[in-house]
C-alpha positions as CSV (number, residue, x, y, z in Angstrom):
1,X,18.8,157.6,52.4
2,X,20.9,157.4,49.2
3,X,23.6,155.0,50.9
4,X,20.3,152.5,51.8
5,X,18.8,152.6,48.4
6,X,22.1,151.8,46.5
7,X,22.4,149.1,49.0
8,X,19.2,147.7,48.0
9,X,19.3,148.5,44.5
10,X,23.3,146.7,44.6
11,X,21.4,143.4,46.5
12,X,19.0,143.0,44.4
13,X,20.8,143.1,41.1
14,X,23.3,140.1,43.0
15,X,20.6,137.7,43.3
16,X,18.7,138.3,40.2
17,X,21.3,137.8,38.5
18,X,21.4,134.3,39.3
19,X,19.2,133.6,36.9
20,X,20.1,136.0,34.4
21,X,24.1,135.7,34.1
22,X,25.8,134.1,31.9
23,X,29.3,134.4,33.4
24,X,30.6,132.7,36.7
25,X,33.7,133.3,38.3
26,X,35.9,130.5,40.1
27,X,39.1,129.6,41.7
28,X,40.7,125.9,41.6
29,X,43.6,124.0,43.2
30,X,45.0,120.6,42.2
31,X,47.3,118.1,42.2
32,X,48.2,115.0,40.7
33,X,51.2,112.6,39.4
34,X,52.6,110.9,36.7
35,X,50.8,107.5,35.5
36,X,53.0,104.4,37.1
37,X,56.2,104.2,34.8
38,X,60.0,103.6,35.5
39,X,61.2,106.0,33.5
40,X,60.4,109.1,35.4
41,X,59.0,110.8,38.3
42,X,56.5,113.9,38.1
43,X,54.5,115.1,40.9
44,X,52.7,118.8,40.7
45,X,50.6,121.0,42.6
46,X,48.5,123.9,40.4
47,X,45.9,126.8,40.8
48,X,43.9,128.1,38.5
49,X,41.4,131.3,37.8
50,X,38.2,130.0,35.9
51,X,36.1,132.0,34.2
52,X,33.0,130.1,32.7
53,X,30.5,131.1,30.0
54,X,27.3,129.8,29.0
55,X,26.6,129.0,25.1
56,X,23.4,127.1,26.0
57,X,20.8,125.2,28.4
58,X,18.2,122.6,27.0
59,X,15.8,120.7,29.2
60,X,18.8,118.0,30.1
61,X,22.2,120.0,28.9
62,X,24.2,122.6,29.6
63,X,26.9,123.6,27.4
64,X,30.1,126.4,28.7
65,X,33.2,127.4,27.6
66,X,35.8,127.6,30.2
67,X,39.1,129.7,30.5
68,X,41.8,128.9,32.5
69,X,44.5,130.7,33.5
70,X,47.5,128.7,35.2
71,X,50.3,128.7,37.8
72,X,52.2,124.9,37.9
73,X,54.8,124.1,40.3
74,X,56.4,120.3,39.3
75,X,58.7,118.1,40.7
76,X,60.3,115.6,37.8
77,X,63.1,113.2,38.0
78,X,64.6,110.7,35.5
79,X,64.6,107.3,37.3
80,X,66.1,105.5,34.1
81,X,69.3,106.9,32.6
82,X,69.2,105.0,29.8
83,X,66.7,107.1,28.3
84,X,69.2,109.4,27.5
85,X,70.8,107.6,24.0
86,X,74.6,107.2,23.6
87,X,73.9,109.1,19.6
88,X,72.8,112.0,21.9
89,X,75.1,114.8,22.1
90,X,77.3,115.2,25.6
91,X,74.7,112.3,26.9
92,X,77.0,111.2,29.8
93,X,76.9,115.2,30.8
94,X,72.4,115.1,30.1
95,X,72.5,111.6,32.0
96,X,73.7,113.6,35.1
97,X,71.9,116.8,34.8
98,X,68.8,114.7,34.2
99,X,68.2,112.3,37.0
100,X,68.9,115.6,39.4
101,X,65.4,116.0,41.0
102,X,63.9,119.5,39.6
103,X,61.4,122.3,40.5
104,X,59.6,123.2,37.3
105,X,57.0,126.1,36.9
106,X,54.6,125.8,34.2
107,X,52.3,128.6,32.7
108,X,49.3,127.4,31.3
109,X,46.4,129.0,29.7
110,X,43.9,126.4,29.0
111,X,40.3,126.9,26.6
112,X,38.0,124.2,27.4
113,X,34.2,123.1,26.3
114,X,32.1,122.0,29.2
115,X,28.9,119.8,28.8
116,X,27.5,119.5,32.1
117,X,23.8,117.2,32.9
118,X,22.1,118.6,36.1
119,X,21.4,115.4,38.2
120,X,19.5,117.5,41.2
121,X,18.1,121.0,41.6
122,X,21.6,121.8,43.2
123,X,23.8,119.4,41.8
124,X,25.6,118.1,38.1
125,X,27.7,116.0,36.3
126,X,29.8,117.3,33.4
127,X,32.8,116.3,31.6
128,X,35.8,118.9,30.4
129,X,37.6,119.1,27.7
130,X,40.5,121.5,26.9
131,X,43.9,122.4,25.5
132,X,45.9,125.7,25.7
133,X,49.7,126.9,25.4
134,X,52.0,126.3,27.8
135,X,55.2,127.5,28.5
136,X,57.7,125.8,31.1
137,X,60.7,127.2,32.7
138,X,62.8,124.1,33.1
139,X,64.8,121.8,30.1
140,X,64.5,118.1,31.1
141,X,65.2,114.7,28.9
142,X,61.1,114.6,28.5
143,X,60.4,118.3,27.1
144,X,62.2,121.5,25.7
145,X,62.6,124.8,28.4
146,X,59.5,126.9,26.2
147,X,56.6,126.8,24.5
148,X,53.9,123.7,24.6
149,X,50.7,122.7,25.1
150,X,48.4,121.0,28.1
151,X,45.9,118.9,27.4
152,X,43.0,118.0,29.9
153,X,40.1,115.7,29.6
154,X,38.2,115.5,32.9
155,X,35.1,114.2,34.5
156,X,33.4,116.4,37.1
157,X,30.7,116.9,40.0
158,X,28.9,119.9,41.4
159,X,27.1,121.4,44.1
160,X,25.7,124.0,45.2
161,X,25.9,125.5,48.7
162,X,23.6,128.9,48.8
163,X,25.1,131.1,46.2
164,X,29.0,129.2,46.0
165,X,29.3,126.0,43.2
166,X,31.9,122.9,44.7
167,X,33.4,121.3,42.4
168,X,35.6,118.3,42.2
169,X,37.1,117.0,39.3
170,X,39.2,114.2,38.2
171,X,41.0,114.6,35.3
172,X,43.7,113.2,33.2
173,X,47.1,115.6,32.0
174,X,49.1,115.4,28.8
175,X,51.9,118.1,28.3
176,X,53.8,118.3,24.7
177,X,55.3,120.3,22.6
178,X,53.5,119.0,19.6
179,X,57.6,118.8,18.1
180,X,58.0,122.4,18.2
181,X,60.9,121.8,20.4
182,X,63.8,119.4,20.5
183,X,62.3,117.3,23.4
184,X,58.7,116.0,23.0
185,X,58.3,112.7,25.3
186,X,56.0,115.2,27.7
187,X,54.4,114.2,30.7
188,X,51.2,112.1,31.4
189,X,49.5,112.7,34.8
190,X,46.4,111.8,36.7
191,X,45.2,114.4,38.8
192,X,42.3,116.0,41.0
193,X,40.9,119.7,41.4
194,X,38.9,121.4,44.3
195,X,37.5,124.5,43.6
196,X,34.3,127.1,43.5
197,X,32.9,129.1,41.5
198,X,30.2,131.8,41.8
199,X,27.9,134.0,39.6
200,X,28.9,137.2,38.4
């Protein structure tokens, strides 16, 4: 008897709190690659944790703050040698170690701001907005081994399948160190997330 009334008492407080929470939880993966260039070569493949909160609903808005742990695994290569200067120190010795094809990992912790417009009783627009340190494991001719930032600006769409939110979302990539660090060229990329998210 006790073991069926906490299993009513635990379903019941799930689905009212559709409604009544604030908080969803979700898991993403993406990829993307640099914009068209000659310089360089960048290619990556990403997951994230997301874990979205709810400042406030009007009639045609929604507005969230979203935080986003995470895990990057890049591929980078400098095509174009010459972007290594001669008034560079040992550049004959970067030029080679550069245009070596190499496995990055990136940490990422991104804060974003959400504004999302409901388009049908199960489905919305929003666009994203976000920036968050960084730090990357790898050196290259583009940006320092350490500390930096991402930067995301994305467009998305949502729907809803019983309790589980889809979501796909475009979105474009910049990663710098804001100068912190010797090299600050960073890497632009287009890219494009799949993920869900449910109501805690």
């Amino acid at each position: 008897i006790i073991f069926i009334f906490f299993f009513f008492f635990s379903y019941q407080t799930f689905y009212a709190q559709d409604t009544l929470s604030k908080v969803k939880l979700g898991f993403g993966y993406g990829f993307g690659t640099e914009l068209k260039n000659s310089d360089y070569t960048y290619t990556n493949s990403y997951y994230k944790l997301q874990v979205y909160y709810t400042l406030k609903q009007t009639k045609h808005f929604q507005y969230e703050i979203l935080l986003q742990p995470e895990l990057n695994f890049a591929k980078h290569q400098l095509l174009n040698f010459y972007f290594v200067k001669p008034d560079d120190p040992n550049y004959i010795e970067k030029r080679e170690r550069y245009t070596k094809l190499k496995d990055i990992k990136e940490y990422v912790l991104n804060i974003g701001f959400l504004m999302r417009k409901p388009v049908f009783k199960t489905a919305s627009i929003y666009i994203l907005g976000s920036i968050g340190p960084m730090f990357t494991d790898t050196e290259t001719e583009r940006l320092s081994k350490g500390f930096a930032f991402s930067d995301v600006l994305a467009l998305g769409f949502t729907f809803k399948i019983n309790k589980i939110t889809v979501d796909i979302r475009p979105n474009f990539r910049h990663v710098s160190n804001a100068g912190l660090q010797g090299s600050n060229s960073g890497y632009n990329t287009k890219n494009i997330d799949f993920g869900f998210s449910f109501l805690l």
